[in-house]
C-alpha positions as CSV (number, residue, x, y, z in Angstrom):
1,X,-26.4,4.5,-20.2
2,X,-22.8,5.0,-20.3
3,X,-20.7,1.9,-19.7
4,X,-17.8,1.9,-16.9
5,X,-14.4,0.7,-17.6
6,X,-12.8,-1.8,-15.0
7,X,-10.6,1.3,-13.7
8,X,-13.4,3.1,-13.3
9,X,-13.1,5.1,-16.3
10,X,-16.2,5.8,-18.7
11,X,-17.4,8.0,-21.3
12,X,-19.7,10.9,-21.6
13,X,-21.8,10.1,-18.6
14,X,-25.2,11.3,-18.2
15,X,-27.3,11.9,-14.8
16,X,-29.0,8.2,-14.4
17,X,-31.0,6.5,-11.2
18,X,-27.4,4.1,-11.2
19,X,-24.4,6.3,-10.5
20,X,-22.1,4.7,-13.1
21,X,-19.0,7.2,-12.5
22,X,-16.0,5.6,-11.4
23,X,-12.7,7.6,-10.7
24,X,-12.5,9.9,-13.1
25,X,-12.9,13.7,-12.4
26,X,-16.4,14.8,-12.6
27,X,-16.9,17.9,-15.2
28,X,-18.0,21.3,-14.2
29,X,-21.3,20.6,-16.3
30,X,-21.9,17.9,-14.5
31,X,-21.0,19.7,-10.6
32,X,-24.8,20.3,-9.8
33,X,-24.8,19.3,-6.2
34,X,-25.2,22.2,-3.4
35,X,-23.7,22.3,0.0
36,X,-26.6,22.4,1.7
37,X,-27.2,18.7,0.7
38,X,-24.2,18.3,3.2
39,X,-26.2,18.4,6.1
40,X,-28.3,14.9,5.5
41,X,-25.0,13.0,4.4
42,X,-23.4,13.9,7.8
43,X,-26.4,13.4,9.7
44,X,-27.5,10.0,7.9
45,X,-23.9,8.8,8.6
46,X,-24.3,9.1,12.4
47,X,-27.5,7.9,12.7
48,X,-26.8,4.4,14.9
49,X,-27.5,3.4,18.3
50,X,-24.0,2.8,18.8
51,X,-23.5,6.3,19.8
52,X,-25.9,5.8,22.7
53,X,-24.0,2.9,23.8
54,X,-20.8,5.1,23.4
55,X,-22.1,7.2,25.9
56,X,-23.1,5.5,28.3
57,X,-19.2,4.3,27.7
58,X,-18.4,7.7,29.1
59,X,-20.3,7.5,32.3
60,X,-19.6,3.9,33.3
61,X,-16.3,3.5,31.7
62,X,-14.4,6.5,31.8
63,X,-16.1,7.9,35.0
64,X,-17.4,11.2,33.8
65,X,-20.9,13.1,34.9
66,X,-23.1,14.4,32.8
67,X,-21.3,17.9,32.3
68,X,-18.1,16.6,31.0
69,X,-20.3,14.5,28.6
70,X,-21.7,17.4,27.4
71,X,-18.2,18.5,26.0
72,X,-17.2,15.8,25.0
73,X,-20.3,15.3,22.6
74,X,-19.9,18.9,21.8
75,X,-15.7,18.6,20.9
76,X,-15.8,15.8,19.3
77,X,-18.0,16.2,16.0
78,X,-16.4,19.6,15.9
79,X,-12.7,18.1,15.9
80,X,-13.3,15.0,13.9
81,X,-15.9,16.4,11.1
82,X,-14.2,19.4,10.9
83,X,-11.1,17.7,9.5
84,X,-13.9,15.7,7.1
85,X,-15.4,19.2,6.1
86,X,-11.7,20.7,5.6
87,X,-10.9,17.5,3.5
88,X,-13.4,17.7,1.7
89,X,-12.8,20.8,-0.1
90,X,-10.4,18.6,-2.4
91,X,-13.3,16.9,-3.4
92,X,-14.9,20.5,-5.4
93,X,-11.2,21.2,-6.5
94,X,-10.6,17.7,-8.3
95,X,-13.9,16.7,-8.5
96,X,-12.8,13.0,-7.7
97,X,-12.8,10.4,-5.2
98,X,-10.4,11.2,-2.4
99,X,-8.2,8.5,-2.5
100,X,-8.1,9.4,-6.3
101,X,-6.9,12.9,-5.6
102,X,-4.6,10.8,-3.1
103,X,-2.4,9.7,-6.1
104,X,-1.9,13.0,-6.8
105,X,0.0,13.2,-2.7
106,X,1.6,9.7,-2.5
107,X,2.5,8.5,-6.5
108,X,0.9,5.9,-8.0
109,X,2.7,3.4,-6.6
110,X,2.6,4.7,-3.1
111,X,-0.4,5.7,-2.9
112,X,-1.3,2.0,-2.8
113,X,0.2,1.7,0.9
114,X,-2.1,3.9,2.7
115,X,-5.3,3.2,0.3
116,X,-5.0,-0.6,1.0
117,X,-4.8,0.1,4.9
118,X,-7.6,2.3,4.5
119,X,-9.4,0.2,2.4
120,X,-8.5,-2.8,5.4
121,X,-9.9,-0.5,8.3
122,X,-12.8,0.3,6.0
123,X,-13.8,-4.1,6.6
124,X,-13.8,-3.2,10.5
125,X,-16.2,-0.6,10.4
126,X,-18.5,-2.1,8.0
127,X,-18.5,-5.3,10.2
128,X,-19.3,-3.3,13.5
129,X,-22.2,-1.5,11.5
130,X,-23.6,-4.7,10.3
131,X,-23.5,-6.2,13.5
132,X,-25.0,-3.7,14.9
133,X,-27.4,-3.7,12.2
134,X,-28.2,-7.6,12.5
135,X,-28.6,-7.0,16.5
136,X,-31.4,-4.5,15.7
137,X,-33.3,-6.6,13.9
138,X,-33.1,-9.4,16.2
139,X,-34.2,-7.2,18.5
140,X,-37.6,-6.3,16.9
141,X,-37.9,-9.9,15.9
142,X,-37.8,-10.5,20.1
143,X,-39.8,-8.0,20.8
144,X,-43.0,-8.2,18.4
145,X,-42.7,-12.0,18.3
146,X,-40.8,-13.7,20.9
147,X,-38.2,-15.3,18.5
148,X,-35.1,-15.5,20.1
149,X,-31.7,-15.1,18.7
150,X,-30.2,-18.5,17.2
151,X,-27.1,-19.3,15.0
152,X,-29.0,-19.6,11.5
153,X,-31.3,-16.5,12.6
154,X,-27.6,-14.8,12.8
155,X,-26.4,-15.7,9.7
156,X,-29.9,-15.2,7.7
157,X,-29.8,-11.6,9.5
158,X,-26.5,-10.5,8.7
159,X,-27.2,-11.6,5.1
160,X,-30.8,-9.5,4.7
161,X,-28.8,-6.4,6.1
162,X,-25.5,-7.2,3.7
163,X,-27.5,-7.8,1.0
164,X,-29.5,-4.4,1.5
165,X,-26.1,-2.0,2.1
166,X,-24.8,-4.0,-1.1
167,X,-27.9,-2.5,-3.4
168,X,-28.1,0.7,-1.8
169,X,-24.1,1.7,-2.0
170,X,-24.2,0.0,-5.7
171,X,-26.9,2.2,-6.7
172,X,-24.7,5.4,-5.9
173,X,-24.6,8.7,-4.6
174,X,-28.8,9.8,-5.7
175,X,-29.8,6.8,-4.3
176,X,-27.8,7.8,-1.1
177,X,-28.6,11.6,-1.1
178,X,-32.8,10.4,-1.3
179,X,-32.4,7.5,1.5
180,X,-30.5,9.8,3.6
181,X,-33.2,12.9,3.7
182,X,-35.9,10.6,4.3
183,X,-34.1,8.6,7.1
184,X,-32.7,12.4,8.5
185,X,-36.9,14.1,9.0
186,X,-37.8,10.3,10.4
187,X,-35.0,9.4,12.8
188,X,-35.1,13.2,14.1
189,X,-38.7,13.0,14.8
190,X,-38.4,9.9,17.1
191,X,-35.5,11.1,18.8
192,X,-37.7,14.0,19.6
193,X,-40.4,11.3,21.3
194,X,-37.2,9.2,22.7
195,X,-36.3,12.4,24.6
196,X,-39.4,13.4,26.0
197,X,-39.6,10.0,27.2
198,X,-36.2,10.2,28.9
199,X,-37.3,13.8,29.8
200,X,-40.2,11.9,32.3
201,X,-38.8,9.0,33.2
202,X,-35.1,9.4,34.4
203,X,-34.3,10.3,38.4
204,X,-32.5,13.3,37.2
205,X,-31.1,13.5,41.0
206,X,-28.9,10.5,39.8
207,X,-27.7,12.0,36.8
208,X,-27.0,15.5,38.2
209,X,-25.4,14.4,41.5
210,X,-22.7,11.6,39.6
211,X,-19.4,13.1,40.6
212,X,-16.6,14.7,37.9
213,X,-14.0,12.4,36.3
214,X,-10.7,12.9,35.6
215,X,-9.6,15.4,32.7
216,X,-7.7,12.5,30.9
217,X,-10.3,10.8,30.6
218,X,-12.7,13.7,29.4
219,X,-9.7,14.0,26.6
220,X,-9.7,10.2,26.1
221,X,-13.7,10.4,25.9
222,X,-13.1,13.1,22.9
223,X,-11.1,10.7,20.6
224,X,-13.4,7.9,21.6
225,X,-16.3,9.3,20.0
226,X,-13.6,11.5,17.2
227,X,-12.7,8.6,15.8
228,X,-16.0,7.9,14.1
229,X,-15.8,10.9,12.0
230,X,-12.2,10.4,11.8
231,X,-12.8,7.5,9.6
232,X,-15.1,9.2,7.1
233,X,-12.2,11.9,7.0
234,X,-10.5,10.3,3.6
235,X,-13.9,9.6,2.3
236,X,-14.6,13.2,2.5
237,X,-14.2,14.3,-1.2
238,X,-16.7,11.5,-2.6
239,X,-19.3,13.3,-1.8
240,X,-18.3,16.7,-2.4
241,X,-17.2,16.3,-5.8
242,X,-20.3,16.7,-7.8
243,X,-19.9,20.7,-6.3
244,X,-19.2,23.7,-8.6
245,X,-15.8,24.8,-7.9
246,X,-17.6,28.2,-6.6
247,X,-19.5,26.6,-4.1
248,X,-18.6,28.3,-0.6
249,X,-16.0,26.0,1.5
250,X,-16.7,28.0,4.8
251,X,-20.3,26.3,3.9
252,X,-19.1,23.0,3.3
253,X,-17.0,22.9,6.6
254,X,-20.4,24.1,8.3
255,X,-22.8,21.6,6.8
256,X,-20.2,19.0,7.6
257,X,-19.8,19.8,11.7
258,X,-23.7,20.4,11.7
259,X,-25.0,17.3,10.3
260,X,-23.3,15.3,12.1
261,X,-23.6,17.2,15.3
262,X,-26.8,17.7,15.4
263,X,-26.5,13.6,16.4
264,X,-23.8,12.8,18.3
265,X,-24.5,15.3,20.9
266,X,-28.3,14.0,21.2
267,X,-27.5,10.1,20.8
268,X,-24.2,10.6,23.5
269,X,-26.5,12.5,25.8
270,X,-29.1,10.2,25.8
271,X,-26.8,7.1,26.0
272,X,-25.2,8.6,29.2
273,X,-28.7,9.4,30.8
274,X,-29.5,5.5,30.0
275,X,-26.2,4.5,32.1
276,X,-28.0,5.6,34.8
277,X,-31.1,3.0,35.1
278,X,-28.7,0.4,33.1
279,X,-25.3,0.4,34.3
280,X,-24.3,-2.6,32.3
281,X,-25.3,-0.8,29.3
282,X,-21.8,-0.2,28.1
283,X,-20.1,-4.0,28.6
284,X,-23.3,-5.6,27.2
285,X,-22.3,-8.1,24.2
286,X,-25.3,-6.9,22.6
287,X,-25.6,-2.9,21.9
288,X,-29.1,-3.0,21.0
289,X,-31.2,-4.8,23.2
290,X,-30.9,-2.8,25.7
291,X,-33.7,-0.4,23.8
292,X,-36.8,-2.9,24.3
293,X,-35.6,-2.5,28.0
294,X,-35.8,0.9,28.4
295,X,-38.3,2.2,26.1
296,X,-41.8,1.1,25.4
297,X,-42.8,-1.4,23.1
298,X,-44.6,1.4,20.9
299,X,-41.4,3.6,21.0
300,X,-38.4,1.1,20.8
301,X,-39.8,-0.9,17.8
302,X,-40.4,2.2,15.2
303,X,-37.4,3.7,17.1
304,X,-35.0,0.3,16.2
305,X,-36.5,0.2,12.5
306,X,-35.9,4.1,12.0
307,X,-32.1,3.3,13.7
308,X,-31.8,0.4,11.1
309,X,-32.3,2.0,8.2
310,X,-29.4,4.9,9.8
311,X,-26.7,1.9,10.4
312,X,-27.8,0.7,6.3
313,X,-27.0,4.0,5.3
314,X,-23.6,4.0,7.1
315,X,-22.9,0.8,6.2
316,X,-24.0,2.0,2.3
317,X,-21.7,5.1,2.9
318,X,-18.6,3.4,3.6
319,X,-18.9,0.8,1.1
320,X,-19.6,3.1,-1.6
321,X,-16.8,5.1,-0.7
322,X,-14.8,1.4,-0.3
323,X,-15.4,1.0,-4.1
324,X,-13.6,3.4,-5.1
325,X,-10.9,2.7,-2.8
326,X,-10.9,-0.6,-4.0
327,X,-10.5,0.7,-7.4
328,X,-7.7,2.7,-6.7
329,X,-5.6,-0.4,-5.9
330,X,-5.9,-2.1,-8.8
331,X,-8.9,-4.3,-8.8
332,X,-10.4,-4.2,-12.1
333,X,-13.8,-4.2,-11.3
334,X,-16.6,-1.2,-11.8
335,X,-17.2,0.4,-8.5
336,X,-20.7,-1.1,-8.2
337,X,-19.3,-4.4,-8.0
338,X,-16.0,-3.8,-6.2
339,X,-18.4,-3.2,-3.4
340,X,-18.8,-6.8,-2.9
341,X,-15.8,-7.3,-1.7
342,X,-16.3,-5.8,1.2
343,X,-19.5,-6.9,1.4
344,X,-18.3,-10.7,1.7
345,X,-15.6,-9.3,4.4
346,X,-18.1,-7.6,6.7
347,X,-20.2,-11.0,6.4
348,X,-17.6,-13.2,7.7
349,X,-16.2,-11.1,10.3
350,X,-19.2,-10.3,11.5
351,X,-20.3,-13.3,12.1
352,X,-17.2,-13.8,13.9
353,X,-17.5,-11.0,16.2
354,X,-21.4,-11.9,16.9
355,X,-20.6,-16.2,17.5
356,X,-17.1,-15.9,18.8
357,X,-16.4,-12.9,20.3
358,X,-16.5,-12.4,24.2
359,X,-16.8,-8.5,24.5
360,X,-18.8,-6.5,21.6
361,X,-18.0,-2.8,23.3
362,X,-14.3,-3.9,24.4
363,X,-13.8,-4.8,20.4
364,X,-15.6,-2.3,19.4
365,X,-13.4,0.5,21.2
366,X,-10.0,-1.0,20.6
367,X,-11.0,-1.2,17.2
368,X,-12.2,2.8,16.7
369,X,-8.6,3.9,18.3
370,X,-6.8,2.0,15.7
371,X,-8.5,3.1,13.2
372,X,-8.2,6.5,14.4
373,X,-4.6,6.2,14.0
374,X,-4.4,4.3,11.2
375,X,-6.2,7.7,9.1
376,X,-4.3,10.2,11.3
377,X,-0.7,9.5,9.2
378,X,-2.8,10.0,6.0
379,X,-4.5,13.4,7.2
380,X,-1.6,15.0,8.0
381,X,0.1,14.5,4.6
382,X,-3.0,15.0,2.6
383,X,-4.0,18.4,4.6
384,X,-0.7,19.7,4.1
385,X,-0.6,19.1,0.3
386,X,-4.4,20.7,0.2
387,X,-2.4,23.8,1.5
388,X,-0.1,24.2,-1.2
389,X,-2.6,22.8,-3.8
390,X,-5.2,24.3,-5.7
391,X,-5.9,22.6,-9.1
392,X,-5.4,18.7,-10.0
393,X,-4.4,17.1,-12.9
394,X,-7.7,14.8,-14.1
395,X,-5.9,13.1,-16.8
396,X,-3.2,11.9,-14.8
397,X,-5.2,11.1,-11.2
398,X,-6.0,8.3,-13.9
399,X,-3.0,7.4,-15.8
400,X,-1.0,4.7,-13.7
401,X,1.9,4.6,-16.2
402,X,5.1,6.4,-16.2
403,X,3.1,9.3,-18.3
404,X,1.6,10.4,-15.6
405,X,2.6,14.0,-14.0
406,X,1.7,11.9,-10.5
407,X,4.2,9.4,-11.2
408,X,7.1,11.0,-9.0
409,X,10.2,8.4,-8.8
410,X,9.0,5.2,-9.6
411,X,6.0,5.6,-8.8
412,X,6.5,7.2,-5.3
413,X,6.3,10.7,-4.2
414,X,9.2,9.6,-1.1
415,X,8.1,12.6,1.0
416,X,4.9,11.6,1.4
417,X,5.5,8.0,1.8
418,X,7.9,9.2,4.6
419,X,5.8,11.1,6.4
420,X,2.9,8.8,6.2
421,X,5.2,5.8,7.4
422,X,7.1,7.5,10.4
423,X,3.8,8.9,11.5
424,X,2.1,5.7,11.6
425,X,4.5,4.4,13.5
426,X,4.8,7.4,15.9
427,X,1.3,6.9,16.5
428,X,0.9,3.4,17.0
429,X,3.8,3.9,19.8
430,X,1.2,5.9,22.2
431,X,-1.8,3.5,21.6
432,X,-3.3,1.0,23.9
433,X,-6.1,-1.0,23.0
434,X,-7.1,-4.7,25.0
435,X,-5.0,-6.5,22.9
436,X,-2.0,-4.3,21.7
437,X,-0.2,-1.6,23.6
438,X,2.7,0.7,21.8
439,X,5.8,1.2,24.4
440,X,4.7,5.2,25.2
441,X,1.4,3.9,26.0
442,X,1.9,5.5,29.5
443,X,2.9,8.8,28.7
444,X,0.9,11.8,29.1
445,X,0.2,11.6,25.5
446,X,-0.9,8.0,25.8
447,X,-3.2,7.9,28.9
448,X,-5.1,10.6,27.0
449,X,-5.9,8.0,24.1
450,X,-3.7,10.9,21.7
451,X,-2.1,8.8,19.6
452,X,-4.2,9.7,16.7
453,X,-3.1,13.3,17.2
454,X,0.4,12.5,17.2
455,X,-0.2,10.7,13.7
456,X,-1.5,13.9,12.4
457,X,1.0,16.1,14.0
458,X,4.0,13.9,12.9
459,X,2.9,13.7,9.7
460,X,1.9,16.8,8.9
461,X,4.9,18.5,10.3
462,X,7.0,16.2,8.6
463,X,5.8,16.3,5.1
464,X,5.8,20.2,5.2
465,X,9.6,20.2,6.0
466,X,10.8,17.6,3.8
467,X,12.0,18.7,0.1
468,X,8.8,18.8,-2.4
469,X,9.2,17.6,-5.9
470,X,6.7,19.1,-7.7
471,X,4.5,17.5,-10.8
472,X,3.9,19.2,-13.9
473,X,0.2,21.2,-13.2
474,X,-2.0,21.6,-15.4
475,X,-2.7,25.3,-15.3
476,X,-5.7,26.0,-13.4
477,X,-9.3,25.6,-14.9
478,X,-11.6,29.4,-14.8
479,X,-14.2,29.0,-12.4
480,X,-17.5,29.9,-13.0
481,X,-18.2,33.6,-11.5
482,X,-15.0,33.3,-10.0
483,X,-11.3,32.8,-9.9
484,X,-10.0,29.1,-9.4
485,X,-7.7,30.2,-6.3
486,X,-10.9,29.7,-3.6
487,X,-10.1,29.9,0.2
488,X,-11.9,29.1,3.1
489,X,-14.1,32.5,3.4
490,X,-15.4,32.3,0.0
């Protein structure tokens, strides 16, 4: 097996169980993924019962009926993993990590700002997924056994689920691609039984006859549930970059916005039918519980289990992506292990948020708009350069010294770093969360939960005006069958 440097370069890798590739560009011999493999990523990346809870967010919450739900669990996949589909293209151009290819936007100096706030927001959603995690097994525990929840029962859960997103993101992206077909055929086929349930048991005369809510908060709804896929945006080219450059990015973009959609909609539905019969649904400190209420012992244990394994897989997701994001700023650790980091964070702040913490959904909300608009500056800046960009340098995505063609002015590429600065700030200016409100908070743009808009907006306007100092490009690699200039219809 090919041994991994502590910058996550190696040599002559080969196709192992382990994934030992770190940062460095992955070579057209070795591009053997196919889009189509897409579709289980997305949809093993959405698979938690926090989207239920999410919706029911939207009914009790925000006010809205069951028909302004529908578009909002129709919008937002579409908004927010359309801009992780579109990203993701740079993944089959470079062939690297994205916040690799980011060096290529930001310098190698600057793109350390907005990797290690990434890389921060990454410990949030971790935490929230292994919470979540931790509450489902507690859960079963209660409901086959009677064991109740207890502060060592906590700790030893959050460790067992940890422990298990720790192996699974170490072994790499085959271990992920197998775990997240299997979980994919299983959770869909409970769903299946968990809506025919539903189907027979809800007064549908309640659901149908809730009155409309406001439009602002339809829109507010949209980036509630966005900002989920908003945070996989960045992450975006990991998993794309073991595709031949020829593979089709109308395909990709497709696969993206379908796997994950073919959740959210069901899991917001269903959690906004639930609101109905548990109105308390969307304050409750515990997001899982709430299952063994509703649905039958027979259904809700397989049904938590199945859900489980979903919020592992996130978890496994993000960290795996974390690793290399970790390795992009520095740490000198092979990506395997520079999991463990975050691995350590999301144990302590978890604990944190299930002890301490008053309000699960209320934390749980403020923190999905920040993070929103903490990616938002990036996306804008990064989009723009994939417009202009069609080939990246592999040698010098890895070359952190002066050499490199990335290396800009010191370091910095003062563009981007502008734009990603001023529009993080511009965003943050429109936000209101329980604990933080910007001073435009109660502007139109605000009341409709847009800041993260305004990031991407801001950010992307600015960095297409300002002056571009261009590196020296390599010139760009043939394609197989093809020519290396790709576009979206190809």
């Amino acid at each position: 097996m090919p041994a991994e440097t502590a910058d996550g370069a190696m040599t002559a890798p080969t196709e192992t169980a382990v994934e030992t590739r770190g940062l460095e560009p992955v070579p057209d011999g070795e591009r053997t993924g196919r889009v189509r493999e897409l579709v289980p990523t997305w949809v093993a990346a959405n698979i938690s019962v926090l989207l239920l809870t999410m919706g029911a967010g939207l009914v009790i919450l925000n006010g809205l009926n069951i028909w302004q739900v529908l578009v909002v669990a129709i919008a937002a996949p579409v908004i927010s993993y359309g801009l992780v589909g579109l990203i993701s293209i740079a993944g089959k151009r470079g062939g690297a990590p994205g916040m690799a290819l980011s060096r290529a936007v930001f310098g190698q100096r600057g793109n350390l700002f907005p990797g290690a706030l990434i890389w921060v927001a990454r410990w949030g959603w971790e935490t929230i997924n292994a919470v979540s995690g931790a509450y489902a097994v507690l859960t079963v525990l209660d409901l086959l056994f009677g064991i109740r929840s207890n502060t060592p029962l906590i700790v030893l859960t959050l460790l067992l689920f940890v422990g298990c997103t720790f192996v699974v993101s170490g072994l790499g992206i085959n271990a992920l691609r197998v775990c997240s077909t299997w979980s994919t055929y299983l959770f869909g086929g409970f769903s299946v039984l968990v809506l025919g349930y539903l189907l027979f048991t809800t007064d549908w005369s309640d659901v149908f006859d809730k009155p409309a809510g406001s439009t602002a908060m339809m829109i507010a709804g949209i980036g509630t549930i966005a900002a989920g896929g908003i945070s996989w945006v960045p992450s975006g080219p990991d998993f794309t970059r073991y595709l031949p450059r020829t593979a089709s990015s109308r395909g990709m973009v497709g696969a993206t916005i379908g796997g994950a959609g073919v959740v959210v909609l069901p899991m917001v539905l269903m959690g906004a039918v639930m609101a109905v019969g548990t109105p308390d649904l969307a304050t409750a400190q515990d997001p899982v519980s709430f299952i063994g209420e509703l649905l039958p012992i027979w259904l809700a244990v397989p049904y938590l289990l199945i859900a489980l394994i979903g919020m592992l897989l996130i978890n496994s997701m993000s960290m795996y992506s974390a690793g290399f994001t970790a390795q992009t700023l520095g740490i000198k650790v092979p990506r395997a292990w520079a999991v463990s980091v975050n691995a350590v964070i999301s144990l302590v702040f978890g604990f944190l948020l299930m002890v301490v913490a008053t309000s699960f959904f209320g934390s749980f909300i403020s923190f999905l708009t920040l993070l929103a608009v903490a990616f938002s500056a990036w996306i804008g800046v990064f989009g723009v350069d994939m417009l202009r960009r069609r080939t990246y340098d592999g040698p010098a995505l890895l070359d952190t010294t002066p050499t490199s063609a990335y290396w800009y002015r010191g370091g910095f590429a003062w563009q981007a770093m502008t734009a990603w600065a001023l529009a993080l700030v511009t965003g943050l200016l429109f936000t209101k969360v329980d604990w933080f409100g910007g001073p435009l908070a109660s502007t139109w743009i605000g009341q409709n939960g847009l800041g993260w808009v305004t990031g991407i907006v801001t950010s992307g306007v600015l960095y297409a005006v300002l002056p571009r100092t261009a590196p020296v490009e390599p010139a760009p690699a043939p394609a197989e069958g093809g020519s290396p200039v790709e576009t979206l219809s190809n």
